[in-house]
MOPAC internal coordinates of N, CA, C and O (Angstrom, degrees):
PM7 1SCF
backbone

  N    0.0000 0     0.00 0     0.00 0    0    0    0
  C    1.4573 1     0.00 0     0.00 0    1    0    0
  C    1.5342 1   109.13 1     0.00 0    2    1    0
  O    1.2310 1   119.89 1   -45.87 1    3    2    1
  N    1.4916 1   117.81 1   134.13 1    3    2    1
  C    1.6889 1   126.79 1   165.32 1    5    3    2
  C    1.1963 1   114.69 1   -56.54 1    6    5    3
  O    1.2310 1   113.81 1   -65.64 1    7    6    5
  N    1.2844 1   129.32 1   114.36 1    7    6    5
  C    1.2531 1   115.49 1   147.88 1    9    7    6
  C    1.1545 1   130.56 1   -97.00 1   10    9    7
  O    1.2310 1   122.75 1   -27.93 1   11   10    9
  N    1.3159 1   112.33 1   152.07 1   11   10    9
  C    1.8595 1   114.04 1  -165.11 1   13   11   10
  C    1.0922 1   138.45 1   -60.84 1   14   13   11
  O    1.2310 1   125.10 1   161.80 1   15   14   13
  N    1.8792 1   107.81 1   -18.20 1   15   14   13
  C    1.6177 1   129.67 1  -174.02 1   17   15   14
  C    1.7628 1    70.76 1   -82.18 1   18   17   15
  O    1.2310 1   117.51 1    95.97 1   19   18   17
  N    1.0059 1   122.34 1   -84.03 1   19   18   17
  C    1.7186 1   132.43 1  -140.74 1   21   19   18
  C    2.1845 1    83.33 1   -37.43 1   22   21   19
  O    1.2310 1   110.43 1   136.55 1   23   22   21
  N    0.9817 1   135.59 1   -43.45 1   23   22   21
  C    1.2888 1   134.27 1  -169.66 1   25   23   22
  C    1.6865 1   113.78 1   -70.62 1   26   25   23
  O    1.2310 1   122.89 1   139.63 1   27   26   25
  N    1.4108 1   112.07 1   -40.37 1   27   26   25
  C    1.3836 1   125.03 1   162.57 1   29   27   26
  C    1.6923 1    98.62 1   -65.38 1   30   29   27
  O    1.2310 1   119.23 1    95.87 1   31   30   29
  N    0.9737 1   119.08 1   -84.13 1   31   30   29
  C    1.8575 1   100.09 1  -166.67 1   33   31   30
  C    1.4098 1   121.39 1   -56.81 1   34   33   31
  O    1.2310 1   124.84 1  -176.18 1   35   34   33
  N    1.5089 1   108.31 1     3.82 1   35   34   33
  C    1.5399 1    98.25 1   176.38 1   37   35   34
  C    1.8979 1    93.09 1  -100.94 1   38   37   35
  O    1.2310 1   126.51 1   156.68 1   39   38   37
  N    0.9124 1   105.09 1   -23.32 1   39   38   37
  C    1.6267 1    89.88 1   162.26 1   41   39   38
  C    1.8007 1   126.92 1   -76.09 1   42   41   39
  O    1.2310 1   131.67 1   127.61 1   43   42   41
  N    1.4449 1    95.08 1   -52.39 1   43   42   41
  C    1.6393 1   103.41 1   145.02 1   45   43   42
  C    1.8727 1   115.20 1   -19.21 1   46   45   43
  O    1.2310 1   120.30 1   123.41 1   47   46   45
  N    0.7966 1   117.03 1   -56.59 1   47   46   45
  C    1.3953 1   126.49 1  -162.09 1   49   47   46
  C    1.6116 1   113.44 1   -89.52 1   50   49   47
  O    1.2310 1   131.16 1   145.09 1   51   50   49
  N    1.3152 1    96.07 1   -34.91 1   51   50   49
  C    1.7616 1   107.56 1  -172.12 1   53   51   50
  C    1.5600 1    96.38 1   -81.46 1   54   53   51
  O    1.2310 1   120.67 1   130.37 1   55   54   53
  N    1.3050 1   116.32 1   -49.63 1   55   54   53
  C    1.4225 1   112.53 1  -163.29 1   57   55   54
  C    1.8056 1   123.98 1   -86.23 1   58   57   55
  O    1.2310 1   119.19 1   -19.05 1   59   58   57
  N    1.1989 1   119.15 1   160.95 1   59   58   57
  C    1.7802 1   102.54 1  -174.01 1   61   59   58
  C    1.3446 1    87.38 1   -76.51 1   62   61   59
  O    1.2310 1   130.04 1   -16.69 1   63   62   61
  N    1.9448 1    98.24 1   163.31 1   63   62   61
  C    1.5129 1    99.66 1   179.93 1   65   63   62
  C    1.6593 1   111.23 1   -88.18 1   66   65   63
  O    1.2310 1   111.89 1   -71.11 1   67   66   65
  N    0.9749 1   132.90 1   108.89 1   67   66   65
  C    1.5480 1   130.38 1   178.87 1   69   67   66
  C    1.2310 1    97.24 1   -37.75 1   70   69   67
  O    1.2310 1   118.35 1   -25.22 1   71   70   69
  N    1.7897 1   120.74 1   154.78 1   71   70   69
  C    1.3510 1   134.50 1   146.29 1   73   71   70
  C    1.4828 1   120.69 1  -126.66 1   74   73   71
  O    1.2310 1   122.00 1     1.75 1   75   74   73
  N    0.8959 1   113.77 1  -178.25 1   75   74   73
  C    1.8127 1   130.30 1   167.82 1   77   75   74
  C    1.3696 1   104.01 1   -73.63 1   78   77   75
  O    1.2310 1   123.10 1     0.48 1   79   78   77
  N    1.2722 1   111.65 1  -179.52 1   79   78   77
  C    1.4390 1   129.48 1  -179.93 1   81   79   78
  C    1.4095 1    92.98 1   -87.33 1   82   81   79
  O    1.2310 1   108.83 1   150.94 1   83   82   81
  N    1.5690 1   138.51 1   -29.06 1   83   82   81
  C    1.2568 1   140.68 1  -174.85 1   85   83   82
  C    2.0719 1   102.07 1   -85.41 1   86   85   83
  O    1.2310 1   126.35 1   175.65 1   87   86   85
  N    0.9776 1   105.39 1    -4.35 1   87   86   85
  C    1.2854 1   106.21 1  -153.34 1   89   87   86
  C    1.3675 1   135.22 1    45.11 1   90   89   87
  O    1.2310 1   130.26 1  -120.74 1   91   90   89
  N    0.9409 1    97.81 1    59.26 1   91   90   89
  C    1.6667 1   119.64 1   166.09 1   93   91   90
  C    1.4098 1   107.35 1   -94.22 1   94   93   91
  O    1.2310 1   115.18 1   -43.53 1   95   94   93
  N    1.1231 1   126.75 1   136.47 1   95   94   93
  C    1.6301 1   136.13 1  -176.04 1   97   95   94
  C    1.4255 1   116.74 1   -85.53 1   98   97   95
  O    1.2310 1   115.23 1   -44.15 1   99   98   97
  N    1.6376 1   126.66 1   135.85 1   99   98   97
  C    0.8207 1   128.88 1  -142.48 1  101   99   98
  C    1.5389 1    89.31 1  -125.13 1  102  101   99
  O    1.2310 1   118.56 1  -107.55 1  103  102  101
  N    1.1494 1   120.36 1    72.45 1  103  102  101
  C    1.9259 1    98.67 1  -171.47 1  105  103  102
  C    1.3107 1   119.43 1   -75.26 1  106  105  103
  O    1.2310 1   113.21 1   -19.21 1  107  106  105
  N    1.4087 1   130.44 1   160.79 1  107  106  105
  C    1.0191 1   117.67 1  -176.78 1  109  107  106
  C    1.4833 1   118.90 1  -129.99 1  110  109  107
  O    1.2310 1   133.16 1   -19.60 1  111  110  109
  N    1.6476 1    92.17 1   160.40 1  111  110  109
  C    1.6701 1   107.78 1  -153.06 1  113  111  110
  C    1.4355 1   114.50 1  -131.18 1  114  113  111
  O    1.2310 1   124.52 1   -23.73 1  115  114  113
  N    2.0472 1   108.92 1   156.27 1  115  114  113
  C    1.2682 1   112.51 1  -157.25 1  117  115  114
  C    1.6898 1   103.96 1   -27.74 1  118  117  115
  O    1.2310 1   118.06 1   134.10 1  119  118  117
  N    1.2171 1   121.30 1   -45.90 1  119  118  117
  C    1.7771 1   110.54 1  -158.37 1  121  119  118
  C    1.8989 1   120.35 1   -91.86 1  122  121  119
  O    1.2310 1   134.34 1  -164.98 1  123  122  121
  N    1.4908 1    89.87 1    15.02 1  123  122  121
  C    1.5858 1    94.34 1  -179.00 1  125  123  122
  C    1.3906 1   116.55 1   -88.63 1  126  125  123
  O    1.2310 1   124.00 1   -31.37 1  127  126  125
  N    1.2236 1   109.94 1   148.63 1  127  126  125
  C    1.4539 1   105.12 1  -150.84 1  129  127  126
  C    1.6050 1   102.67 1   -93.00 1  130  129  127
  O    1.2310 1   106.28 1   -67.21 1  131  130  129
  N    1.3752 1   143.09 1   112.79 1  131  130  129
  C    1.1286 1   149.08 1  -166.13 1  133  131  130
  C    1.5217 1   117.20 1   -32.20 1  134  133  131
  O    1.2310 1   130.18 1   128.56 1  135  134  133
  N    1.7662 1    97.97 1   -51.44 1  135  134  133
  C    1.4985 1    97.17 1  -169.01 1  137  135  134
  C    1.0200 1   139.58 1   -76.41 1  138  137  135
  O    1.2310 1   130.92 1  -176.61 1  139  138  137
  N    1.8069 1    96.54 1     3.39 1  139  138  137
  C    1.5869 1   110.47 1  -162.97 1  141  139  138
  C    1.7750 1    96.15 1  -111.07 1  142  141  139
  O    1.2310 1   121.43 1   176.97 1  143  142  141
  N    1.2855 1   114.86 1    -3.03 1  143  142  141
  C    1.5641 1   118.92 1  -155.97 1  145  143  142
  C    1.7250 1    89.25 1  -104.39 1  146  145  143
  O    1.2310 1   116.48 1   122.38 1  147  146  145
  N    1.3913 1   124.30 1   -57.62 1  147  146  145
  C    1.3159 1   138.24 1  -158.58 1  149  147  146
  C    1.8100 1    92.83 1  -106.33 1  150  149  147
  O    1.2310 1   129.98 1   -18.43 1  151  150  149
  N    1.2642 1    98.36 1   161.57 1  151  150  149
  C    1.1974 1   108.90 1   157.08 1  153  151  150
  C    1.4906 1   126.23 1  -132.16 1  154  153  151
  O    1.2310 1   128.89 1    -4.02 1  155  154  153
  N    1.5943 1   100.48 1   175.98 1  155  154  153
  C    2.0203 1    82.55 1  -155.33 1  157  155  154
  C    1.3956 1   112.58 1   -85.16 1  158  157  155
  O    1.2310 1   115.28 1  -148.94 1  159  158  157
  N    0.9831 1   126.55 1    31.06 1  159  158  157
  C    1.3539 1   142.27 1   145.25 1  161  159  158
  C    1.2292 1   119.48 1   -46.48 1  162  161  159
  O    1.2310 1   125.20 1   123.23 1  163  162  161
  N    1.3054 1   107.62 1   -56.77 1  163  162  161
  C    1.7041 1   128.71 1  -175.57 1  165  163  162
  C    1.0548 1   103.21 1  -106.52 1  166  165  163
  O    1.2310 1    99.85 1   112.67 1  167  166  165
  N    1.2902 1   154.02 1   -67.33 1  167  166  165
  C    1.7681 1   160.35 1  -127.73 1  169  167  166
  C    1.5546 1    94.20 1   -44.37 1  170  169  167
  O    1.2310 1   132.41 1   110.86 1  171  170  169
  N    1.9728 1    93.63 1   -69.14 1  171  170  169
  C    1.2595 1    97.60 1  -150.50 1  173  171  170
  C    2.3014 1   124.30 1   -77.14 1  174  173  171
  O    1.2310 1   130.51 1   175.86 1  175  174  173
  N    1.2418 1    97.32 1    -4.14 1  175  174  173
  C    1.6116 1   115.14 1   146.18 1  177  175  174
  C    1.2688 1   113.82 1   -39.32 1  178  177  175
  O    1.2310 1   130.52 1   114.26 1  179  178  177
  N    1.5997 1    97.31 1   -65.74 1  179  178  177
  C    1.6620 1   110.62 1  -164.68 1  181  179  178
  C    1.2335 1   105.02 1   -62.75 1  182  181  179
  O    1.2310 1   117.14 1   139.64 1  183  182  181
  N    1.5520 1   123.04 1   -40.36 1  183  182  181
  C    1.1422 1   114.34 1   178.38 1  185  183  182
  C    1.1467 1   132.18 1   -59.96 1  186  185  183
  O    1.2310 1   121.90 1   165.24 1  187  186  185
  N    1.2219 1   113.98 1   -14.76 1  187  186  185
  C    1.6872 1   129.37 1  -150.57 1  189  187  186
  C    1.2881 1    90.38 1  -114.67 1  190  189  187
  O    1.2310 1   111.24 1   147.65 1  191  190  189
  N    1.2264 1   134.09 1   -32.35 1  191  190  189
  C    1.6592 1   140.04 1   159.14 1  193  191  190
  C    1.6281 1   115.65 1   -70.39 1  194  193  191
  O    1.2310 1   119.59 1   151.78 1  195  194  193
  N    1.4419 1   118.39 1   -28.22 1  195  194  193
  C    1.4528 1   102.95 1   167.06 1  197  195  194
  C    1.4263 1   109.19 1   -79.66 1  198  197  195
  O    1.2310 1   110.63 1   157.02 1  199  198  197
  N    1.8811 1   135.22 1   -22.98 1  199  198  197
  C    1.2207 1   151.55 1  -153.58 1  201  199  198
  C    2.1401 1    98.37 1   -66.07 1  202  201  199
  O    1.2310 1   135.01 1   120.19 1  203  202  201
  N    1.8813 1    88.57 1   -59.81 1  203  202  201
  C    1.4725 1    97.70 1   176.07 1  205  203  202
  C    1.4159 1   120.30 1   -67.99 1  206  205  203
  O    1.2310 1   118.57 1   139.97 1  207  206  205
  N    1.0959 1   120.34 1   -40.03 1  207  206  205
  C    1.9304 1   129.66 1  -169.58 1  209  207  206
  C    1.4366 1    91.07 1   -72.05 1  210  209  207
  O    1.2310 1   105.39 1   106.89 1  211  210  209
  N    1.4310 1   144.66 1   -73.11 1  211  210  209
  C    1.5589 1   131.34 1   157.65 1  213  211  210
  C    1.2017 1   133.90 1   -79.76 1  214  213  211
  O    1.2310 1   118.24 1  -121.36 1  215  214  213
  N    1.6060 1   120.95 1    58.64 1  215  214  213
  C    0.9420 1   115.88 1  -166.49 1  217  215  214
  C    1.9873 1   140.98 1   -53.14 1  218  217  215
  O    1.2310 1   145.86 1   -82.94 1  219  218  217
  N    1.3692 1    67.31 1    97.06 1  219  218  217
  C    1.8018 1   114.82 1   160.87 1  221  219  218
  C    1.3047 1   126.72 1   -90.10 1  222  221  219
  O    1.2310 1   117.60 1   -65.08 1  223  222  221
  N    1.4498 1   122.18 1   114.92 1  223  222  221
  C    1.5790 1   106.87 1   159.99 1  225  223  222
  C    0.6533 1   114.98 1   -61.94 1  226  225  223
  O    1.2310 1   119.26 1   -41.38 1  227  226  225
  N    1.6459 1   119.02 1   138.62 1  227  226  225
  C    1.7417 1   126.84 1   170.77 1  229  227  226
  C    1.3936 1    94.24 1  -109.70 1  230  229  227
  O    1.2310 1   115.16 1   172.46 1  231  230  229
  N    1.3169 1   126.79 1    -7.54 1  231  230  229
  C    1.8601 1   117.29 1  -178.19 1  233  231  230
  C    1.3397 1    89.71 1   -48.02 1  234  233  231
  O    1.2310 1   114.01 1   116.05 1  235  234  233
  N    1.5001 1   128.95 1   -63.95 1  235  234  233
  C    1.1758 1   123.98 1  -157.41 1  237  235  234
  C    1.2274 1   133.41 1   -52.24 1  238  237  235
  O    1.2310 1   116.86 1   173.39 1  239  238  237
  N    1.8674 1   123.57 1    -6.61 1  239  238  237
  C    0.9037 1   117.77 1  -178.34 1  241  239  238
  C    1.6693 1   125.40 1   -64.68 1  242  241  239
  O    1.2310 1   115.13 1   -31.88 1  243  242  241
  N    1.2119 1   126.85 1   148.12 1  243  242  241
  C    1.1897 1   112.92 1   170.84 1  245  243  242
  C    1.4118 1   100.54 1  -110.39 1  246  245  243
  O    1.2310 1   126.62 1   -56.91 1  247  246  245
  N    1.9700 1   104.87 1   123.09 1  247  246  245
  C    1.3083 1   111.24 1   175.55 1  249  247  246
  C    1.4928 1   118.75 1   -65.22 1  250  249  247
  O    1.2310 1   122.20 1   140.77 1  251  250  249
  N    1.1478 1   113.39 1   -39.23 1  251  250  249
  C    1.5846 1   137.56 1  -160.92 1  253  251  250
  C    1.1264 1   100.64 1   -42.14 1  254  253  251
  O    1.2310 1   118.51 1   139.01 1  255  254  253
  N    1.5005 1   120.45 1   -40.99 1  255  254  253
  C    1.3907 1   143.70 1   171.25 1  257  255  254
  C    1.8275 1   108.00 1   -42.64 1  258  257  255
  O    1.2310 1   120.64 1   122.74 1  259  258  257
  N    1.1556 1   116.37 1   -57.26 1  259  258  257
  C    1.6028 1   119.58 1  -143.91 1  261  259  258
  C    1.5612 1    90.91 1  -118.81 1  262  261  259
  O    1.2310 1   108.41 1   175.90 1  263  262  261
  N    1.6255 1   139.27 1    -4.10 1  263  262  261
  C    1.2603 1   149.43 1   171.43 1  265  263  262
  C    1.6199 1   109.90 1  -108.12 1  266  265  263
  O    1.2310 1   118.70 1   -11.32 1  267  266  265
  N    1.4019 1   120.09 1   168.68 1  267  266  265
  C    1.7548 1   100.92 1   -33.56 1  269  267  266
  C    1.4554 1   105.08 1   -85.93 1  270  269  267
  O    1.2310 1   129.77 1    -9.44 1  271  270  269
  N    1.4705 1    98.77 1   170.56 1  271  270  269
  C    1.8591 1   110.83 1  -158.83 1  273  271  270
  C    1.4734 1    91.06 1  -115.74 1  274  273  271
  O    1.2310 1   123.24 1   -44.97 1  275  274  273
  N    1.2915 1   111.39 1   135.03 1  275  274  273
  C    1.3383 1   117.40 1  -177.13 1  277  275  274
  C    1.7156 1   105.31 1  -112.89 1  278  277  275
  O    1.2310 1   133.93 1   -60.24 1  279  278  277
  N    1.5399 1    90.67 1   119.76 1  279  278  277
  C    1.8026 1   116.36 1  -179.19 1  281  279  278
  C    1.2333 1   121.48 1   -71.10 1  282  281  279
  O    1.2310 1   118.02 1   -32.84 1  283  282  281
  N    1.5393 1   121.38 1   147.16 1  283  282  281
  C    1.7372 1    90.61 1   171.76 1  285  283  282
  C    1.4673 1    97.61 1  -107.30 1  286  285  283
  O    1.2310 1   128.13 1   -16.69 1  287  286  285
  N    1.4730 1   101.95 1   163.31 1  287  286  285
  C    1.2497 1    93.37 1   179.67 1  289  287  286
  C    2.1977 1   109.49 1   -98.00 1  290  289  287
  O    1.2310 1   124.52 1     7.00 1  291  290  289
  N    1.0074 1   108.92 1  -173.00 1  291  290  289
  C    1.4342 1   113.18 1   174.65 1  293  291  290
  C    1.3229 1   123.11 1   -53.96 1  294  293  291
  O    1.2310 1   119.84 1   106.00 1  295  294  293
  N    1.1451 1   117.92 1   -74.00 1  295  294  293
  C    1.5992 1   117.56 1   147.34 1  297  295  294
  C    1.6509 1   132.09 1     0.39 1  298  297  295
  O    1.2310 1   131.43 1   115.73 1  299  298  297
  N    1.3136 1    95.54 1   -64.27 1  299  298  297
  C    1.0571 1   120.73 1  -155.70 1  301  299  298
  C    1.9722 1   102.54 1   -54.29 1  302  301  299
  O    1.2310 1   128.96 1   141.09 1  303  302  301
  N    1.0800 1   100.35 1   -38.91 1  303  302  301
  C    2.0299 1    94.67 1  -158.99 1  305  303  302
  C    1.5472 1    95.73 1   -97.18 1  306  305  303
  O    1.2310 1   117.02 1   178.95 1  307  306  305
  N    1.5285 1   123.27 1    -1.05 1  307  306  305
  C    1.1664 1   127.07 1   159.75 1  309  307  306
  C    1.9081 1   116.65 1   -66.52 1  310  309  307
  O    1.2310 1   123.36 1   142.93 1  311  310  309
  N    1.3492 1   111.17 1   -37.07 1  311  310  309
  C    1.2775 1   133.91 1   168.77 1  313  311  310
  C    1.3576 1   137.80 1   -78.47 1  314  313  311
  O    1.2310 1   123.68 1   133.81 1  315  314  313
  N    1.4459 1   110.55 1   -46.19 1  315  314  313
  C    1.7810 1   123.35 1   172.35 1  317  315  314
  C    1.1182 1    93.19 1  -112.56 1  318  317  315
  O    1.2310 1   118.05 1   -26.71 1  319  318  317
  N    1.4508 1   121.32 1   153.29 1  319  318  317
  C    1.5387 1   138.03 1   158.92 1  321  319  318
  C    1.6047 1   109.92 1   -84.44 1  322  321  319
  O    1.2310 1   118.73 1   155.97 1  323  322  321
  N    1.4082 1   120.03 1   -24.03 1  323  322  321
  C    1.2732 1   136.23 1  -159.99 1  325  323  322
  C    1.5205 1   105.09 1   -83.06 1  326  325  323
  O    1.2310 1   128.41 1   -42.52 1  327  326  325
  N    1.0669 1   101.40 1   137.48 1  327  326  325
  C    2.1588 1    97.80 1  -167.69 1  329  327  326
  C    1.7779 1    73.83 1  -109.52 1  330  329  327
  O    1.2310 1   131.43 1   -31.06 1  331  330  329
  N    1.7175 1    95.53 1   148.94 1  331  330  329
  C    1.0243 1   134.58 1   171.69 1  333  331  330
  C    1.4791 1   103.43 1   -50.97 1  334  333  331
  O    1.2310 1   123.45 1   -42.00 1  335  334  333
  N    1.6562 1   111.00 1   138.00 1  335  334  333
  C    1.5720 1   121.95 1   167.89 1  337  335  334
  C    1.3928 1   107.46 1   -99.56 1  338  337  335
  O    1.2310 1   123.36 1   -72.23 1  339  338  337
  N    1.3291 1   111.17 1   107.77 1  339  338  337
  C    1.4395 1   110.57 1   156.69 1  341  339  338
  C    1.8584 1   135.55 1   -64.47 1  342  341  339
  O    1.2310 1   130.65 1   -39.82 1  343  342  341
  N    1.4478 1    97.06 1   140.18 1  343  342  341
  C    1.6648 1    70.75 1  -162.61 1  345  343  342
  C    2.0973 1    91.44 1  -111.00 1  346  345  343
  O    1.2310 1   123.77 1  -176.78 1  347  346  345
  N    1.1836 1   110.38 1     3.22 1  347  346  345
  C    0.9966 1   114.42 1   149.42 1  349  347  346
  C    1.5360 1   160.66 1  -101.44 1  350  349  347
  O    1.2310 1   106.41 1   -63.39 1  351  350  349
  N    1.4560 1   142.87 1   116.61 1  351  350  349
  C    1.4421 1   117.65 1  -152.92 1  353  351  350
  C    1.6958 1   123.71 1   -49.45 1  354  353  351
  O    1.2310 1   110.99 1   -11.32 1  355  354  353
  N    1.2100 1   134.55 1   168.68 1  355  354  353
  C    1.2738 1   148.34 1   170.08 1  357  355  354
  C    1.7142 1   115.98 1   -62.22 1  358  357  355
  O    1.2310 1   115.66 1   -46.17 1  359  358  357
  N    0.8853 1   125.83 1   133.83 1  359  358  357
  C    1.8894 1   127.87 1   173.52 1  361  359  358
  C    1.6558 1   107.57 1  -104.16 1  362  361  359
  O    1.2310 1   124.88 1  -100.76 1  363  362  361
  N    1.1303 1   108.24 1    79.24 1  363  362  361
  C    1.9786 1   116.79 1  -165.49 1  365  363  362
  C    1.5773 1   101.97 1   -82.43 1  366  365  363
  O    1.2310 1   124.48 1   -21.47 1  367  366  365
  N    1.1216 1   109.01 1   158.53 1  367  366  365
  C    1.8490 1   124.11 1   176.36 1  369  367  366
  C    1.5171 1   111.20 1   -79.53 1  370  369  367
  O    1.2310 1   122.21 1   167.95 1  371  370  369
  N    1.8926 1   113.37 1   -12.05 1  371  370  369
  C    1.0093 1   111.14 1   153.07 1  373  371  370
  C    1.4457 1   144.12 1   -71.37 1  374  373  371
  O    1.2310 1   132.32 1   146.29 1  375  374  373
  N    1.7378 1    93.81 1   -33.71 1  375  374  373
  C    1.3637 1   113.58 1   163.73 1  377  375  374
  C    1.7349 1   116.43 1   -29.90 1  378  377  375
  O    1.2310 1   125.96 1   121.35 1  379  378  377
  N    1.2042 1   106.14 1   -58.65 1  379  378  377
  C    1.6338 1   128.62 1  -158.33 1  381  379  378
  C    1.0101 1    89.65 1   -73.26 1  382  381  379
  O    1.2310 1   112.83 1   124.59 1  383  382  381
  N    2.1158 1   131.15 1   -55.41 1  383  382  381
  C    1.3232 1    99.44 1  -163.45 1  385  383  382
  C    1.5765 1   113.01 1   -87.67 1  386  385  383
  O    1.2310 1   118.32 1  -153.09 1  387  386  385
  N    1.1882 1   120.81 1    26.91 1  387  386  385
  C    1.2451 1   105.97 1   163.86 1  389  387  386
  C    1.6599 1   124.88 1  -115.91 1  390  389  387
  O    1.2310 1   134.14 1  -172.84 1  391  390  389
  N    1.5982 1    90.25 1     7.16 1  391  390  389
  C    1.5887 1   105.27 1   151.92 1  393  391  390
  C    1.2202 1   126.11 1   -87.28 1  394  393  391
  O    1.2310 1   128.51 1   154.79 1  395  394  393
  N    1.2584 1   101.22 1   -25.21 1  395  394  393
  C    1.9917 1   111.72 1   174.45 1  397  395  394
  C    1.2082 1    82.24 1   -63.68 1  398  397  395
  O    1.2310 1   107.34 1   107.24 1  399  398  397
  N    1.6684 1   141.21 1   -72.76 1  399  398  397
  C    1.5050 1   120.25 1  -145.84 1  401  399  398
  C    1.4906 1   115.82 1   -57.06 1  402  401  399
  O    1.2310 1   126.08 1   146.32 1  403  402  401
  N    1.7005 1   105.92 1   -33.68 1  403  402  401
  C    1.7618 1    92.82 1  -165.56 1  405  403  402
  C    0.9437 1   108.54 1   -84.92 1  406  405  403
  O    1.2310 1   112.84 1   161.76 1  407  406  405
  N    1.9000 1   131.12 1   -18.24 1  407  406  405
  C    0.9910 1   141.15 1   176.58 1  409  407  406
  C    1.4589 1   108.07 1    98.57 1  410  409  407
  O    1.2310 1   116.35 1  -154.60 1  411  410  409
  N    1.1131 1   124.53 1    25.40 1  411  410  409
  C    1.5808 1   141.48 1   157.89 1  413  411  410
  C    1.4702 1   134.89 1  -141.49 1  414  413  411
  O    1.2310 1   122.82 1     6.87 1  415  414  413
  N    1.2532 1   112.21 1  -173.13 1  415  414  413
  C    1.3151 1    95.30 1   177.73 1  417  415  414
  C    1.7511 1   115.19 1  -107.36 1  418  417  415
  O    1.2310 1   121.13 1   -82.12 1  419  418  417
  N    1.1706 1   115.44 1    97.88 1  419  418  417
  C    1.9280 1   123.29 1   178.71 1  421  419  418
  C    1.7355 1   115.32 1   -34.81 1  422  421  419
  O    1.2310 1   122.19 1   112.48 1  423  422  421
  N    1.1436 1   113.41 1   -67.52 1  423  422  421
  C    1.3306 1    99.63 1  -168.63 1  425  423  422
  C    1.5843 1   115.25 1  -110.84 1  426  425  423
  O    1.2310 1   128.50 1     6.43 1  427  426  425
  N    1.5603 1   101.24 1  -173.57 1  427  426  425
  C    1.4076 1   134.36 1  -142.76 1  429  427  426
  C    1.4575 1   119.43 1    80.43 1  430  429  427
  O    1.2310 1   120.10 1   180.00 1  431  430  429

């Protein structure tokens, strides 16, 4: 059986650790949204490395779904009060581990 920490530290591990502008570390957790944490430089490795280690198809994902994710930049919340509307859903570390359990991939 998957457990969900073992799915969080293997993302933990796969992905760089975000920081602050102070560098303070930003780790990340079941509800953080992938695309905004990693970039696709890396993501889709990781993905393809969580796909084999629980084997899960990840072909099946449909990105189209979770792209593109609009970042804010630094600036930005100094200027608008208004947080960005995403018009696409989130790609969470929960997502995955509850595809590790059934042994596929659940949504889209």
């Amino acid at each position: 059986m998957v457990d969900e920490q073992h799915v969080l530290d293997f993302f933990r591990e796969e992905l760089s650790l975000m920081t602050t502008w102070r560098l303070k570390p930003i780790p990340i957790e079941f509800d953080t949204p992938l695309q905004g944490y990693a970039g696709w430089d890396e993501l889709p490795y990781a993905i393809e490395d969580f796909g084999k280690k629980y084997n899960v198809d990840t072909t099946v994902i449909n990105f189209d779904a979770y792209y593109p994710w609009k970042t804010e930049t630094v600036f930005r919340k100094y200027f608008s009060k208004e947080s960005i509307q995403q018009t696409v859903k989130p790609l969470t570390v929960r997502m995955f581990a509850e595809s590790a359990k059934a042994g596929r991939w659940l949504y889209d």
